[in-house]
Structures are given as structure tokens and as C-alpha cells.
NUZATOR-835595 format. One record per residue (C-alpha): residue number from 1; residue in three letters; z, x, y. Coordinates in steps of 0.1 Angstrom, whole numbers, always signed. Layout:
resi:NUM, resn:ALA, pz:Z, px:X, py:Y
...
//
This chain:
resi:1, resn:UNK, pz:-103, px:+31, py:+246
resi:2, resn:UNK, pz:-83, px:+39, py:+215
resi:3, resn:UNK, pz:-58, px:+68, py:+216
resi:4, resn:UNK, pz:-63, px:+92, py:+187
resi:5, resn:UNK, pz:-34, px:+89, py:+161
resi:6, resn:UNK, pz:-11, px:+120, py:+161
resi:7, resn:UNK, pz:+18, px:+105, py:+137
resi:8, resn:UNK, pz:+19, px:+97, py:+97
resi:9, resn:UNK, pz:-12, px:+78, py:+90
resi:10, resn:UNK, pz:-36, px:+69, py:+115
resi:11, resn:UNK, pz:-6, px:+58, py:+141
resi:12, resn:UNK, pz:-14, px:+65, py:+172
resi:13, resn:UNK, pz:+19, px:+84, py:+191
resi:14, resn:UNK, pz:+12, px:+73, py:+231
resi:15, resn:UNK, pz:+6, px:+30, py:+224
resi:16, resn:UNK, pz:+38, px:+17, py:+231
resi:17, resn:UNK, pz:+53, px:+3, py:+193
resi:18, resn:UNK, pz:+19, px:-10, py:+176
resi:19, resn:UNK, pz:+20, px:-28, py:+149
resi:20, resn:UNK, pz:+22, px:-3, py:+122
resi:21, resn:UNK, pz:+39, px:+2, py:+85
resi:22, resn:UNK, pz:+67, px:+22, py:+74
resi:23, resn:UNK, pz:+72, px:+38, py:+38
resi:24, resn:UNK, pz:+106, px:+49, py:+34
resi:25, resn:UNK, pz:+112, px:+76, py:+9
resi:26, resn:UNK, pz:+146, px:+85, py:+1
resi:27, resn:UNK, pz:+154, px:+124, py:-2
resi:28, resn:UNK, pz:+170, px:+124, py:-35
resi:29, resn:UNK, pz:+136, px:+107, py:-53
resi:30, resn:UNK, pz:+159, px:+83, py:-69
resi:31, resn:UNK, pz:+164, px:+54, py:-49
resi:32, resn:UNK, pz:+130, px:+29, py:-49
resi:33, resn:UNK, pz:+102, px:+36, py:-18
resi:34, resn:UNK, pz:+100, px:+6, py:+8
resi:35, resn:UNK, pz:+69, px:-2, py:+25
resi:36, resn:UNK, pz:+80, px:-24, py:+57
resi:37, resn:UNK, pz:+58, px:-41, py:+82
resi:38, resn:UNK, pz:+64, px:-36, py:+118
resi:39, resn:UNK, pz:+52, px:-58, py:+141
resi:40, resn:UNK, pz:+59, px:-36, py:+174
resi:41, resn:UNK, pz:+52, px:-50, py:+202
resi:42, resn:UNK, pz:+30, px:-75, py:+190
resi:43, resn:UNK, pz:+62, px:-96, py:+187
resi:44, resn:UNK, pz:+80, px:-115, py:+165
resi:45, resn:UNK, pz:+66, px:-139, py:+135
resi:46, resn:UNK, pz:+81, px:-171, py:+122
resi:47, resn:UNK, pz:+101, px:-163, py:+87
resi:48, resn:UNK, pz:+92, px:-198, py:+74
resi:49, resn:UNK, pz:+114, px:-190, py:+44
resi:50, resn:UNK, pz:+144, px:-184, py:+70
resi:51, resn:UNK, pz:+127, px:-205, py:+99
resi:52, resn:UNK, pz:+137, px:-175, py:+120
resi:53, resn:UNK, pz:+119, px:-149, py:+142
resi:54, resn:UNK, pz:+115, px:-115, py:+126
resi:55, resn:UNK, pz:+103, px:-79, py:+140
resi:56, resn:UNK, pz:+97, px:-64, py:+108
resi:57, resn:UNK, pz:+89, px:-78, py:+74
resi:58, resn:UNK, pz:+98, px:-54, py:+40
resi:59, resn:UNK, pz:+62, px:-59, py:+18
resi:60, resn:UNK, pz:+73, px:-43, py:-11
resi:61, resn:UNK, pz:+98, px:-21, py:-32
resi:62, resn:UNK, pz:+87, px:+1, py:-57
resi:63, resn:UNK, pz:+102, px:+28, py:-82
resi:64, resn:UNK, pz:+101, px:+65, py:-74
resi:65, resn:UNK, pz:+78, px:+69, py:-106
resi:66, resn:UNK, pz:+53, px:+47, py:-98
resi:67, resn:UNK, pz:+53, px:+58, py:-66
resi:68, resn:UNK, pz:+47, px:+94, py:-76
resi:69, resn:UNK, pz:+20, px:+82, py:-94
resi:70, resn:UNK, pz:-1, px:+65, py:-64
resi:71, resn:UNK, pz:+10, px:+86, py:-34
resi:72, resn:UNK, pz:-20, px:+116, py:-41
resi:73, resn:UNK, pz:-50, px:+90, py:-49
resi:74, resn:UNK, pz:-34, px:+66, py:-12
resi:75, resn:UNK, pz:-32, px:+102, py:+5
resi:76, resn:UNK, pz:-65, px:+116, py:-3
resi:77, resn:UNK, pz:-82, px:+79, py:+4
resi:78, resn:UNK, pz:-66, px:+75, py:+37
resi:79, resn:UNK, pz:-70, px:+111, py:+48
resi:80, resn:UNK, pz:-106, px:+107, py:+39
resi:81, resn:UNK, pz:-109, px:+80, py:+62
resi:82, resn:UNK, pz:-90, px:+99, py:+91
resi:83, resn:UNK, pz:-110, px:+127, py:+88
resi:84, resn:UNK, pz:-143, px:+107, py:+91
resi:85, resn:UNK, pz:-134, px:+93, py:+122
resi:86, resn:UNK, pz:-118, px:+131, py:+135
resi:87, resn:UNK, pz:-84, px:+122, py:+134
resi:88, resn:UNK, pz:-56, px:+142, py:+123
resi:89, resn:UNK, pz:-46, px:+140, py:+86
resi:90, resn:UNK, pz:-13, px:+129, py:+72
resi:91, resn:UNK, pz:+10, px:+136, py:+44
resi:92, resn:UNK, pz:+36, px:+119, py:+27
resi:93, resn:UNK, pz:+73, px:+134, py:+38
resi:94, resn:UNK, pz:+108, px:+118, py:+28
resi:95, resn:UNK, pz:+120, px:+95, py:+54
resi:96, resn:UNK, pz:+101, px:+73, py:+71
resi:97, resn:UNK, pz:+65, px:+78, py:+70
resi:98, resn:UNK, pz:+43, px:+57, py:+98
resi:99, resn:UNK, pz:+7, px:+41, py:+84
resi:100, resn:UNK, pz:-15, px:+26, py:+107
resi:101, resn:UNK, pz:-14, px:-12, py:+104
resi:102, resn:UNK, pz:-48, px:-17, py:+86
resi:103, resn:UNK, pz:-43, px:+13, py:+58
resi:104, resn:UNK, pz:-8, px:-4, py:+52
resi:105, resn:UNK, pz:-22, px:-38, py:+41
resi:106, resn:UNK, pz:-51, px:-18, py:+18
resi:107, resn:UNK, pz:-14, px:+3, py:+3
resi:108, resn:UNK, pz:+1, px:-31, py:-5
resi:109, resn:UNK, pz:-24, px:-44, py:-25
resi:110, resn:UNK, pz:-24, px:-12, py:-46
resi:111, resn:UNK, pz:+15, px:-15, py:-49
resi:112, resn:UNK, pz:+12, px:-48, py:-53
resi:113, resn:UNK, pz:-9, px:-43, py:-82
resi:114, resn:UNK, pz:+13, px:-18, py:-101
resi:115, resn:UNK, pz:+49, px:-29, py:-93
resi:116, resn:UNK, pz:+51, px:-49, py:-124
resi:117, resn:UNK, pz:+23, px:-39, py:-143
resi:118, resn:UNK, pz:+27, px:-20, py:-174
resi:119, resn:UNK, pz:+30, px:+16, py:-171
resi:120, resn:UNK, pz:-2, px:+29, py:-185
resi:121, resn:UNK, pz:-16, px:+6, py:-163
resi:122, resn:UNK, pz:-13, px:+22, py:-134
resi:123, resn:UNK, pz:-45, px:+44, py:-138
resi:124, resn:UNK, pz:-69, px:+16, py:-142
resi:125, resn:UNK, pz:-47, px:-3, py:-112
resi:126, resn:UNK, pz:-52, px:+27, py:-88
resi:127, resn:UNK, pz:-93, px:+31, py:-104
resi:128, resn:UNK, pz:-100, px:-8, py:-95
resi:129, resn:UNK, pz:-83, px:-4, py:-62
resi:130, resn:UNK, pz:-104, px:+24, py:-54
resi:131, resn:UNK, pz:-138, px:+6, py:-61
resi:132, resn:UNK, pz:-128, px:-23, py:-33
resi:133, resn:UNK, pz:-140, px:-17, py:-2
resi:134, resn:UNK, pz:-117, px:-17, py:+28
resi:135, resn:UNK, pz:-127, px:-52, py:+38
resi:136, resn:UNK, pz:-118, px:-66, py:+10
resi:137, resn:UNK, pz:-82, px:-52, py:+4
resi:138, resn:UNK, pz:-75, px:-66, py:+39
resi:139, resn:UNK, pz:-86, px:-96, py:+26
resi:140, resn:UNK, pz:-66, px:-93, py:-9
resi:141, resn:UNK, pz:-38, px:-88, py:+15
resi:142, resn:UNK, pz:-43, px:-117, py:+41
resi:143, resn:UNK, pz:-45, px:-144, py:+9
resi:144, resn:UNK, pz:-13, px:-127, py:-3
resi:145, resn:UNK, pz:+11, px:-118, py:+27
resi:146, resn:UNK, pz:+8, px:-158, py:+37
resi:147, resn:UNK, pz:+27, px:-168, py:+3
resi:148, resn:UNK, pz:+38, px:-142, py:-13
resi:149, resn:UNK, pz:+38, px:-115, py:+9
resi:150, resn:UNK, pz:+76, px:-100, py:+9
resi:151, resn:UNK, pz:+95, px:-79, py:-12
resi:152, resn:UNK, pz:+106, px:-106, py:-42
resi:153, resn:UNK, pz:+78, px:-126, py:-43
resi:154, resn:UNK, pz:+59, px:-99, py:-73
resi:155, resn:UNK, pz:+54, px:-129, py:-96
resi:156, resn:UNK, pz:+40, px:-155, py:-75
resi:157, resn:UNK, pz:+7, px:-170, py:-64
resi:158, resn:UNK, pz:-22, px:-141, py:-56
resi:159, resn:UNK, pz:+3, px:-114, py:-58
resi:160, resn:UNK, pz:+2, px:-122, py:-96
resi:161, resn:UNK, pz:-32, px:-126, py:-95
resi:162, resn:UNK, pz:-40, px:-92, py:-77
resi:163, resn:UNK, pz:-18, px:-77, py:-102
resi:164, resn:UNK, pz:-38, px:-95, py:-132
resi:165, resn:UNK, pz:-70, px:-90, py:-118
resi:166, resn:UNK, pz:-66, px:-50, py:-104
resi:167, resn:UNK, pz:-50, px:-38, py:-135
resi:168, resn:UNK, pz:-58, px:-61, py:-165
resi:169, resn:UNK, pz:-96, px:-63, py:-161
resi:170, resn:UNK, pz:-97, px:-30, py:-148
resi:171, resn:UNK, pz:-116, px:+2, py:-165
resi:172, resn:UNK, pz:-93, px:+33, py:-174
resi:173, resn:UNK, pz:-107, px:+63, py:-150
resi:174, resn:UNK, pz:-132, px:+86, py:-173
resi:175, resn:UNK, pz:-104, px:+110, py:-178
resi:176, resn:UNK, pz:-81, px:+82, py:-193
resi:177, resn:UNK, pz:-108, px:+69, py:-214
resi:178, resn:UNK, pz:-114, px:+81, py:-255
resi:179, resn:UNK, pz:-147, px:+94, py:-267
resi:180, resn:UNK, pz:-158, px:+85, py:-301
resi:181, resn:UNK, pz:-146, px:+121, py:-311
resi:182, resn:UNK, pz:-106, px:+113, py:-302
resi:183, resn:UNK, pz:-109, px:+87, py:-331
resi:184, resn:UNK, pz:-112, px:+110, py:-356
//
């Protein structure tokens, strides 16, 4: 049976290194956020780009601002989910933050989505992102982490296309949107 997850983000504290994801946050807010996969003890992958074996891949980089601006809506959606299954509740702290394996690959498509997007598209980026169901961010992430799935790669293949297609063709959230009366 499954341990109960004690640490960050749905990790669970007494497995012995799972495979997990770490968001480093630097305490002077300055320097960009880092969201790394860990493999644990799931072992090594092949690096196909280095053709060597690595423990941990970094998914993405992303400036403190944008960061500020999705870490409440990734909180309050992954706490929702820990709280329906009674697990503890987590919070995001400077330094390394732990996120259990499966929440991390739904939090790269959302960063994925916003990295390079314009800046007031952020809103409509974190709106779309919260209308996919968790299923399908995992698979958003699986077509992306096989190509373009590290830090550098923001431009290329689906990680474009998640960008495009999360924040371009999104709606604005109702409290982003005009009514005919802030025309006039």
C-alpha cells in the first residue's frame, strides 16, 4: 500500500528516493525558479542529446514574475487534489520544494505554456490549463518531455504548440474579460 505523503507536494517522506520534482526557489526572488526531475531510485535515463545516463533532468526555468503569477492558482489546484484524497497540504517555501511526480508533469505544462508567452497572457494560459483534466496534462507532458522536454528546448516541437494552443486560443478568466460598459 501507498505511504501517505508528508513532504512538499504529495511526496511521500518513508519511500526510499521516488521519482519526484523539485522547484528551486531562490531566497532573494531574483534569480529564475527551476523545476527539475528526479528520477530517484527509479534509475537513470538515457540523455540521447548527451548519449549519457542521467539521475535528474532540469524541465524548465522560469522568471520570478511569472512564477509569482502561477504559484497560488498550482497551489490551490494541487492542494485541492491532496485534500481529496486526505493527504497533507503543501505550500510553496524558498529552497527546494518536493512535488509528487505526477503533479510535476501537470506544473510543466502550465510553465511550459507561459515561459515565453506574452505577459498578459499568462491569465488565459493558467485559465486553459485549469480546464484540462489531469489525464490530459500528463499526456501534454509525455508528447512534450520525449522531444522537447528540457530546459532550452521552449521553442521547439509540442512545447511550442502547448504554448500556442494553452495561451493563444485560450479565453481570458471572467475577471480579465471587458463588459460592453468598459468601452465606453
Amino acid at each position: 500500500m501507498a505511504s501517505r505523503p508528508r513532504a512538499g507536494f504529495g511526496v511521500p517522506e518513508d519511500e526510499v528516493d521516488p521519482q519526484h520534482f523539485v522547484v528551486q526557489i531562490s531566497p532573494t526572488g531574483r534569480e529564475l525558479v527551476t523545476i527539475i526531475e528526479d528520477y530517484g531510485i527509479s534509475g537513470p535515463r538515457i540523455d540521447s542529446d548527451e548519449n549519457t545516463y542521467v539521475d535528474r533532468v532540469v524541465r524548465c526555468t522560469i522568471h520570478p514574475r511569472r512564477w509569482r503569477m502561477v504559484a497560488t492558482p498550482l497551489k490551490n489546484a494541487f492542494n485541492e487534489r491532496l485534500k481529496s484524497r486526505r493527504y497533507r497540504t503543501g505550500r510553496w517555501d524558498v529552497g527546494e520544494n518536493r512535488v509528487h511526480r505526477l503533479l510535476g508533469r501537470e506544473m510543466c505544462v502550465l510553465l511550459w505554456a507561459v515561459e515565453q508567452c506574452e505577459e498578459d497572457l499568462v491569465p488565459a494560459g493558467i485559465n486553459a490549463w485549469l480546464g484540462l483534466r489531469p489525464e490530459e496534462r500528463w499526456w501534454l507532458f509525455a508528447m512534450a518531455a520525449h522531444t522537447s522536454g528540457k530546459a532550452g528546448d521552449h521553442d521547439r516541437g509540442w512545447r511550442k504548440a502547448i504554448r500556442f494552443g494553452l495561451t493563444e486560443g485560450a479565453t481570458l478568466p471572467d475577471s480579465h474579460r471587458s463588459t460592453l460598459l468598459d468601452r465606453f
